[in-house]
C-alpha positions as CSV (number, residue, x, y, z in Angstrom):
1,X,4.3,31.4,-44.3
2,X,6.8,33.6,-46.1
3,X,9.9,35.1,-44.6
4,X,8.8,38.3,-45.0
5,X,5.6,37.2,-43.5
6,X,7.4,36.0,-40.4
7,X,9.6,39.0,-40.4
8,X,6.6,40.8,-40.1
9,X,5.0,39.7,-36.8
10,X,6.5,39.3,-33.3
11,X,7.7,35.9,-32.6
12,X,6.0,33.9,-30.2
13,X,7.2,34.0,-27.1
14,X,7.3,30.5,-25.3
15,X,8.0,31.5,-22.1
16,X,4.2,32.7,-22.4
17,X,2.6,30.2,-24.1
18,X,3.8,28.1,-20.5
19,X,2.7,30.7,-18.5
20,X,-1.0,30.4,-20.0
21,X,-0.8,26.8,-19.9
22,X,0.3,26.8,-16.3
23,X,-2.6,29.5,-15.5
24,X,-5.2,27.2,-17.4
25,X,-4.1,23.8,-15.6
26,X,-4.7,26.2,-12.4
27,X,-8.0,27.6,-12.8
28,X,-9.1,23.9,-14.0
29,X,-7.8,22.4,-11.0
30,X,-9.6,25.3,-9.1
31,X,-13.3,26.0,-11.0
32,X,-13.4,22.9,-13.7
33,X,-14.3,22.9,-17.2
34,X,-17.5,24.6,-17.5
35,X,-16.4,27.7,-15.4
36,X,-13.2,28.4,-17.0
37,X,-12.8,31.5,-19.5
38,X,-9.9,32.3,-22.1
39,X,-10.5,35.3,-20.2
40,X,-9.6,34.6,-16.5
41,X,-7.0,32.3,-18.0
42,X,-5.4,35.9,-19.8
43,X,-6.4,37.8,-16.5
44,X,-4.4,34.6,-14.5
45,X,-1.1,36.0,-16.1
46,X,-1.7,39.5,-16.8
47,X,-2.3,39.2,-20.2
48,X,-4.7,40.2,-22.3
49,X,-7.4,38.4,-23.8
50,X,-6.3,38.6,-27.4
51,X,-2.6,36.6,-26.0
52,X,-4.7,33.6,-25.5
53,X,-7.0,33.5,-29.0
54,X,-3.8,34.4,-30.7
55,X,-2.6,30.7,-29.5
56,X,-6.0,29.0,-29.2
57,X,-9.0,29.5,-31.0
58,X,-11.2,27.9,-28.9
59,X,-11.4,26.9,-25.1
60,X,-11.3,23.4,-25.9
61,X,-7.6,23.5,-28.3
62,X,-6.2,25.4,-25.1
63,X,-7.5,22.9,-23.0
64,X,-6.5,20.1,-25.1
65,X,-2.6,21.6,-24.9
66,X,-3.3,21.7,-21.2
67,X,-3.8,17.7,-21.1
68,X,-0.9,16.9,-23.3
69,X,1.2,19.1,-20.9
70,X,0.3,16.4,-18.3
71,X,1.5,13.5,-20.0
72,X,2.4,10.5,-17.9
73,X,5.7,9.4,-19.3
74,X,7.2,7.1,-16.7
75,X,9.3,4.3,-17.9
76,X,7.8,0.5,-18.0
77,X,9.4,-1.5,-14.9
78,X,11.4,-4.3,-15.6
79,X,12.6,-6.1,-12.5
80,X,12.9,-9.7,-13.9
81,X,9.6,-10.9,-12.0
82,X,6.1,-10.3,-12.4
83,X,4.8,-9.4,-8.9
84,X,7.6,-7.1,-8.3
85,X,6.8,-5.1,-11.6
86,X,3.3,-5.0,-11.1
87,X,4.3,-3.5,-7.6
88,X,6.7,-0.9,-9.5
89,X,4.0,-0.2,-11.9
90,X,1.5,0.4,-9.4
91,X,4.1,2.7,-7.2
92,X,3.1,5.3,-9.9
93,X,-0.2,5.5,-9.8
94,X,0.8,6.3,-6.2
95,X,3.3,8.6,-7.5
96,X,0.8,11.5,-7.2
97,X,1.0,14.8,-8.6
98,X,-1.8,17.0,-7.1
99,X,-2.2,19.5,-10.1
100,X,-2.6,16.9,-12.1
101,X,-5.2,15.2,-9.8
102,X,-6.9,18.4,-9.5
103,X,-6.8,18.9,-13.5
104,X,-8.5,15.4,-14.1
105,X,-11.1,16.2,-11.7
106,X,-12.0,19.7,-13.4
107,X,-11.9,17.8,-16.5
108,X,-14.8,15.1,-15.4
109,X,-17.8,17.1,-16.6
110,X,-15.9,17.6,-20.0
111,X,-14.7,14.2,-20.4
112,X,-18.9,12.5,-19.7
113,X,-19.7,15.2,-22.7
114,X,-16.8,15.8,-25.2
115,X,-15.2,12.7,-27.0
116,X,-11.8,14.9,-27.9
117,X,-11.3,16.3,-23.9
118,X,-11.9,12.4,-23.5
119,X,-9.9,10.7,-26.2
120,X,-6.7,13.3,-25.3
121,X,-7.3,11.9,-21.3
122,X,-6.7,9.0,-22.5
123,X,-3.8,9.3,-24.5
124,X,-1.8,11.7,-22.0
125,X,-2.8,9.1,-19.1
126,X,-4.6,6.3,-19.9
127,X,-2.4,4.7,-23.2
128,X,0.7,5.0,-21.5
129,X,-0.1,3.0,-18.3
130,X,-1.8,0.5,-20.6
131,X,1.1,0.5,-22.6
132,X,3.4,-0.2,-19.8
133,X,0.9,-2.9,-18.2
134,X,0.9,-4.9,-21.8
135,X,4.9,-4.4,-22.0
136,X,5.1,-6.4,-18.3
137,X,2.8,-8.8,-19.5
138,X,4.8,-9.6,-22.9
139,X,8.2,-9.5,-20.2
140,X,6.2,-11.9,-17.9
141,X,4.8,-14.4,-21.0
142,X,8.5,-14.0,-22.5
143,X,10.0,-15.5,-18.7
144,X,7.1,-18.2,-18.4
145,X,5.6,-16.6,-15.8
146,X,2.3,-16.6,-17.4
147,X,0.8,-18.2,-20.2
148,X,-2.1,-16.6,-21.9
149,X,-0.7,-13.1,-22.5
150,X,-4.1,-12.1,-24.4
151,X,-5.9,-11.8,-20.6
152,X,-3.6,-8.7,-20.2
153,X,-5.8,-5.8,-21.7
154,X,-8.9,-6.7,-19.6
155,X,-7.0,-7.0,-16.6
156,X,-5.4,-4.2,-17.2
157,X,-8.5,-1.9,-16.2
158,X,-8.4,-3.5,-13.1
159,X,-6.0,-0.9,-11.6
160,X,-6.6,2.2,-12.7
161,X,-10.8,1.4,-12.0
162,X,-9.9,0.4,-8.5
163,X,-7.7,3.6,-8.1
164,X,-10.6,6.3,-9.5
165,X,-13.0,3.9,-6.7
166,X,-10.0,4.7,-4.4
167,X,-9.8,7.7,-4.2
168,X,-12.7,9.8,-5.9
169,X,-15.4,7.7,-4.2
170,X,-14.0,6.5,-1.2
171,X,-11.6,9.3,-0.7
172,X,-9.0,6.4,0.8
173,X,-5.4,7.2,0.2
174,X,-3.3,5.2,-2.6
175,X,-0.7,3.4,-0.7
176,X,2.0,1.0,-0.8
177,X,-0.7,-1.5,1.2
178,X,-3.8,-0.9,-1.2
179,X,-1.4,-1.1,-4.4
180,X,0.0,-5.0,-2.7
181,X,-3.5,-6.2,-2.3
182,X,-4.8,-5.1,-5.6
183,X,-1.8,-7.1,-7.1
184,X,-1.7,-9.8,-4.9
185,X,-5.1,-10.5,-5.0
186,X,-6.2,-9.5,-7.8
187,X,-3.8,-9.1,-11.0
188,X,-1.6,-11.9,-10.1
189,X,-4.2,-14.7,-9.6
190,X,-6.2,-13.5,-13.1
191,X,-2.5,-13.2,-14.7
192,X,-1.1,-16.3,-13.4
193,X,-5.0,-18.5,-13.8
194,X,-4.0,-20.9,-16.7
């Protein structure tokens, strides 16, 4: 784009582009993928239509947007022993955030059917708990606590599976007890097995 191009149009107004985003984690959280519009997401904010497919072509790039705008970015724990940063780790999936709860829900649907809606899950969520888990691993392996580091990756479904069975099935809460027993009895020993 030229300068004179740029000159041309009205800049685009940030402030906006979060107030859509905001409107569309919303109406996600509220009717899910299949029922949301680029409509009622313009109507959300008093807007019209045209705002939103001026930033997104399609329902799925503004939803993508939406999932990176829910990025998990919490640091990796590093207490200097394994249970207690297994129990630090696991303190943030009880860390919950209810939009963002809601969000992943609406996105279920869209996540069985669409690989990108799925592959961007897990990038904003999934990668960087897995990314944390395999940094305690590579702390614990480094301070002999364990010894076969290359168990980490399969284990490391362990908790975020038990969490989904946690709370979407059962509808138990995530607390401090559930997150102890699923590292006590379960992480640890696999972890620690030689």
């Amino acid at each position: 784009m030229t300068e004179t191009e740029r000159a041309a149009g009205r800049p685009r107004d940030e402030r906006r582009d979060r107030e859509l985003i905001e409107a569309a984690q919303q109406l996600l959280a509220e009717v899910g993928y299949d029922k949301l519009t680029m409509e009622a997401v313009a109507a959300r904010v008093g807007a019209g239509k045209a705002t939103v497919y001026r930033r997104w072509k399609t329902k799925a790039d503004l939803v993508l947007d939406t999932v990176r705008s829910l990025q998990w970015a919490e640091p990796t724990p590093n207490t200097g022993s394994l249970r207690s940063d297994l129990l630090a780790l696991g303190e943030t999936f009880m860390a919950r955030d209810a939009l963002r709860d809601a969000v992943q829900a609406g996105l279920l649907t869209a996540m069985a059917r669409d690989d990108t809606v799925r592959a961007a899950m897990y990038e904003m969520v999934g990668r960087p708990r897995q990314q944390a888990f395999a940094a305690i691993v590579a702390q614990a392996h480094a301070r002999g606590e364990i010894s076969r580091p290359e168990r980490g990756p399969d284990i490391a479904r362990i908790f975020p599976a038990m969490t989904f069975h946690q709370l979407v099935l059962r509808k138990q809460p995530m607390d401090a007890a559930f997150v102890t027993h699923v590292v006590d009895d379960y992480i640890l020993p696999l972890l620690t097995r030689d």
